[in-house]
C-alpha positions in Angstrom: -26.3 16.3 -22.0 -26.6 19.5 -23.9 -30.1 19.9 -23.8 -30.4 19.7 -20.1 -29.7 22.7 -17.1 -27.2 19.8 -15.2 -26.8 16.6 -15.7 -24.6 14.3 -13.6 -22.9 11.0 -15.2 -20.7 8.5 -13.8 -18.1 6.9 -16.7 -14.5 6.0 -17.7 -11.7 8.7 -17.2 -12.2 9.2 -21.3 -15.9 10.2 -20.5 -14.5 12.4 -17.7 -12.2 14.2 -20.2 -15.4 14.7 -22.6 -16.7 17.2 -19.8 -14.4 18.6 -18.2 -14.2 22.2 -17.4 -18.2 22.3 -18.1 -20.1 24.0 -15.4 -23.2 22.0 -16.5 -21.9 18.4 -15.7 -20.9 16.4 -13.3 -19.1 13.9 -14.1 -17.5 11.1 -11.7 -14.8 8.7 -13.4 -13.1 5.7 -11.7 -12.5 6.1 -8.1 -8.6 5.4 -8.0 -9.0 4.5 -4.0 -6.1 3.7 -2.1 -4.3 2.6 1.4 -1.3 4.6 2.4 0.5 2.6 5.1 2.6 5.0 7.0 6.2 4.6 8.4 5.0 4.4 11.7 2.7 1.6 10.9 4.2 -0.2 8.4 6.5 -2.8 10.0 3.0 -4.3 11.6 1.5 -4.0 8.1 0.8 -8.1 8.9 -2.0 -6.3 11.4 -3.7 -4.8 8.7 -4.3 -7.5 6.1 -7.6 -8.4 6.3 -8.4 -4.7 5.8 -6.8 -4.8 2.9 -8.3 -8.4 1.0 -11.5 -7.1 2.2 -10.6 -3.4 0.6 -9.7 -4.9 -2.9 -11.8 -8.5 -3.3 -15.4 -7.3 -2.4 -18.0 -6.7 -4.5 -15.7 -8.3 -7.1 -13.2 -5.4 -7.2 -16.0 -3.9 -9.6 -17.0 -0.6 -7.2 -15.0 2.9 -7.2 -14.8 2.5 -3.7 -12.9 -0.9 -4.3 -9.0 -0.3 -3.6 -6.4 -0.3 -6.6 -3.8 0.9 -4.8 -1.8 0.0 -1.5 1.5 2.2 -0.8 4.0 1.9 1.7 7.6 3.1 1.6 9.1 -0.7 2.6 7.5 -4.3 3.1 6.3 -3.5 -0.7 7.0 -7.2 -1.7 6.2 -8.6 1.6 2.9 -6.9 1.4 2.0 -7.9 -2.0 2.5 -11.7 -1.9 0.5 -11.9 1.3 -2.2 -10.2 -0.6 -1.6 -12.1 -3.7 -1.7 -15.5 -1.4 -5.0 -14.7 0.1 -7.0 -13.6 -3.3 -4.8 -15.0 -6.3 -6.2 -18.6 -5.7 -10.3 -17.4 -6.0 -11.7 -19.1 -9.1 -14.6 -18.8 -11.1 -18.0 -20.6 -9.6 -21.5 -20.5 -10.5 -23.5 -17.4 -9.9 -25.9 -19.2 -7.8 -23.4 -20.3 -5.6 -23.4 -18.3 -2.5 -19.1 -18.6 -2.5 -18.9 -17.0 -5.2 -16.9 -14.0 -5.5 -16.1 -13.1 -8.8 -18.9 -11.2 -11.4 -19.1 -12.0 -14.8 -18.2 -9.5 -18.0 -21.1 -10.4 -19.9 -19.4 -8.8 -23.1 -16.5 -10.9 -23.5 -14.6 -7.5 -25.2 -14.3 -6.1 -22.1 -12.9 -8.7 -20.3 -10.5 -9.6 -23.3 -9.6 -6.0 -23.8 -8.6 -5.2 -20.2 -6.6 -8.5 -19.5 -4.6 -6.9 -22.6 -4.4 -3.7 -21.0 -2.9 -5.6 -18.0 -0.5 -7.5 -19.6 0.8 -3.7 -21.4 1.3 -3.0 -17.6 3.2 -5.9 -17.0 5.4 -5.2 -20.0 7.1 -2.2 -18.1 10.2 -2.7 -16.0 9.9 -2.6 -12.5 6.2 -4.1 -12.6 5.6 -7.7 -11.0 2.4 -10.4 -11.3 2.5 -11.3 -7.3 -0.4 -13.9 -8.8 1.4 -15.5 -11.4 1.5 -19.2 -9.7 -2.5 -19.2 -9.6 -3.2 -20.0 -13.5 -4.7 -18.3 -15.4 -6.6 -14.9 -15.2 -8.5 -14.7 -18.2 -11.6 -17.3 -17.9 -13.5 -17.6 -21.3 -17.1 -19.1 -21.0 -20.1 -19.2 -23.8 -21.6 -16.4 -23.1 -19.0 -14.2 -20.9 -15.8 -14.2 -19.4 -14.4 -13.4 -16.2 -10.9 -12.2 -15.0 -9.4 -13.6 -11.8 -8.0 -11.4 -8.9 -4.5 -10.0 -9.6 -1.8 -8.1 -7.3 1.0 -6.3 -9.1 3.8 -5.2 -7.4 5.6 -1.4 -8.7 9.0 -0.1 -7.6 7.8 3.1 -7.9 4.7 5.6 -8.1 6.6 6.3 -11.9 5.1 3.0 -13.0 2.5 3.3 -15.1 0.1 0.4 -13.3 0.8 3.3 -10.1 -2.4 5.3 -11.5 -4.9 2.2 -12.8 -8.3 0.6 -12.0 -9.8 -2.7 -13.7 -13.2 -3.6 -13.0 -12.1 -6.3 -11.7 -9.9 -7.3 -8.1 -7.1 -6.0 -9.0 -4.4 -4.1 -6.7 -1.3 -2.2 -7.5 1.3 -2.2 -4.3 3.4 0.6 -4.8 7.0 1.4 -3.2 7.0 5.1 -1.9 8.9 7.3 0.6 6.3 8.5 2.6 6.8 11.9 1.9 6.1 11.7 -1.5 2.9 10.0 -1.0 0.3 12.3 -0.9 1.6 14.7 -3.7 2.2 11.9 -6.3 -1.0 10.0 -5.4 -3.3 11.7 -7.9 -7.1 11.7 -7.3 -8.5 9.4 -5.0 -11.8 8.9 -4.4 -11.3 6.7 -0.4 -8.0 7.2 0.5 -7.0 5.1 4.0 -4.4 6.5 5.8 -2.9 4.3 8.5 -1.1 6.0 10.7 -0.6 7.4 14.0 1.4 10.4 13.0 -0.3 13.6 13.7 1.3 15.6 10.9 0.1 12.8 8.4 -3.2 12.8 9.8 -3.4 16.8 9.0 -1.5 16.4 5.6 -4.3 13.8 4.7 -7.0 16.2 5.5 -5.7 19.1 3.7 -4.9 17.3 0.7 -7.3 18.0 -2.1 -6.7 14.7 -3.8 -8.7 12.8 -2.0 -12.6 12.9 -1.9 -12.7 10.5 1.7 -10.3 10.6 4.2 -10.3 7.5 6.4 -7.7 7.5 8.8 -7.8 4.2 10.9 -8.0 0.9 9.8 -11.6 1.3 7.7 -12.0 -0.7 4.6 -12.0 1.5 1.5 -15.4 0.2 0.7 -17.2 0.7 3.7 -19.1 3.8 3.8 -21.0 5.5 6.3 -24.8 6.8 4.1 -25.3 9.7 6.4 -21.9 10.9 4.6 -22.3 10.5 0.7 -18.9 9.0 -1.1 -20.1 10.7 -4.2 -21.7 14.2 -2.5 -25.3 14.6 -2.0 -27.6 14.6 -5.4 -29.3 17.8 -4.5 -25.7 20.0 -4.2 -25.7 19.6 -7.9 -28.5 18.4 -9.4 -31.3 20.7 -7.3 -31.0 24.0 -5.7 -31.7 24.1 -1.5 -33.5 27.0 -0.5 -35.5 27.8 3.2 -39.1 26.6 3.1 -41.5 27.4 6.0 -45.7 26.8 6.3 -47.6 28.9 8.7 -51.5 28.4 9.2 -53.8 31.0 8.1 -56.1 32.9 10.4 -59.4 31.6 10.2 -62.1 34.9 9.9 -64.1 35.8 12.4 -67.7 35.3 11.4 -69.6 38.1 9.9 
């Protein structure tokens, strides 16, 4: 990194830290993505769920763009154990079968390490495993191990498990008045708001928090190419500049 003009890395928040306030990197950390369900929306939240499995279970729950984080001001718990009902019971299957939905930790550490990290979380009051009737989440093998979906359940954005991401599908649904929402959501790389309030639709695009505004019912992991999650490579890494070809005249023969 230090030998280089720019360099651009993608890491942990810890790795993020490392670099911070250096002009020469760029450094992307977990993406923190989220749903906010708005009052106006929220008592048909029931509408919205398959948004929301799709927004947290694909891929595994192993991309930035995967959502850790659903908030709402009501329906909290309601929310939670739908979501909780619909992912909790996926289990572990054979790579080459095409059901499969769950990746593998192919160091064993890491999957060991953050199912302690997650059970820290659960330590805290207010805090509640919605997927505690499905067994359990740590699944040891030879050669790996793999961590089952979860869906917590916070009482408020002051719980700690309010700001995490696992690699792994795992949601937080967190109980907050709307208008607290988008000052206490932190960064968020896809932030869905769903909503047809006008202010909140202006609020979301002003706020500075969040790197993709989706307001509608758009999966946070779905992404439209022409419009990078991440920014374009060359913004940072190269430097654009106007380039124009003209022919030559071709002499006249002496």
């Amino acid at each position: 990194m230090t030998k280089t003009a720019r360099s651009m890395i993608f890491g942990s928040a810890q790795t993020v830290a490392q670099h911070a306030g250096n002009p020469k990197v760029q450094a992307h950390g977990p993406g923190w993505s989220k749903i906010l369900i708005a009052d106006d929306i929220v008592d048909d939240w029931e509408l919205y769920l398959d948004m929301m499995v799709e927004s947290v279970l694909s891929n595994s729950g192993r991309s930035c763009i995967n959502c850790s984080g659903i908030w709402a001001s009501r329906h909290t718990r309601e929310i939670a154990q739908a979501i909780a009902e619909r992912i909790g019971p996926v289990d572990v299957l054979p790579p080459t079968d095409d059901n499969a939905q769950l990746a593998a930790f192919t160091v064993k550490a890491m999957a060991t390490g953050t199912h302690a990290m997650v059970e820290q979380d659960l330590a805290e009051a207010g805090v509640t495993d919605m997927t505690a009737q499905y067994g359990d989440k740590l699944i040891e093998r030879e050669h790996c191990a793999y961590l089952r979906p979860m869906v917590l359940h916070a009482d408020s954005p002051d719980r700690a498990v309010a700001m995490k991401e696992y690699m792994f599908p795992f949601v937080s649904v967190v109980e907050c008045p709307q208008a607290d929402m988008l000052r206490r959501i932190g960064p968020t790389l896809v932030g869905t708001v769903l909503t047809r309030d006008q202010s909140l639709i202006a609020q979301a695009g002003a706020c500075v928090d969040i790197d993709r505004v989706n307001i509608g019912p758009i999966p946070t992991n779905r992404l439209n190419w022409l419009q990078p999650h991440e920014g374009n490579i060359i913004d940072f890494l190269f430097r654009s500049r106007a380039y124009q070809v003209a022919d030559l005249p071709v002499p006249a023969a002496s």
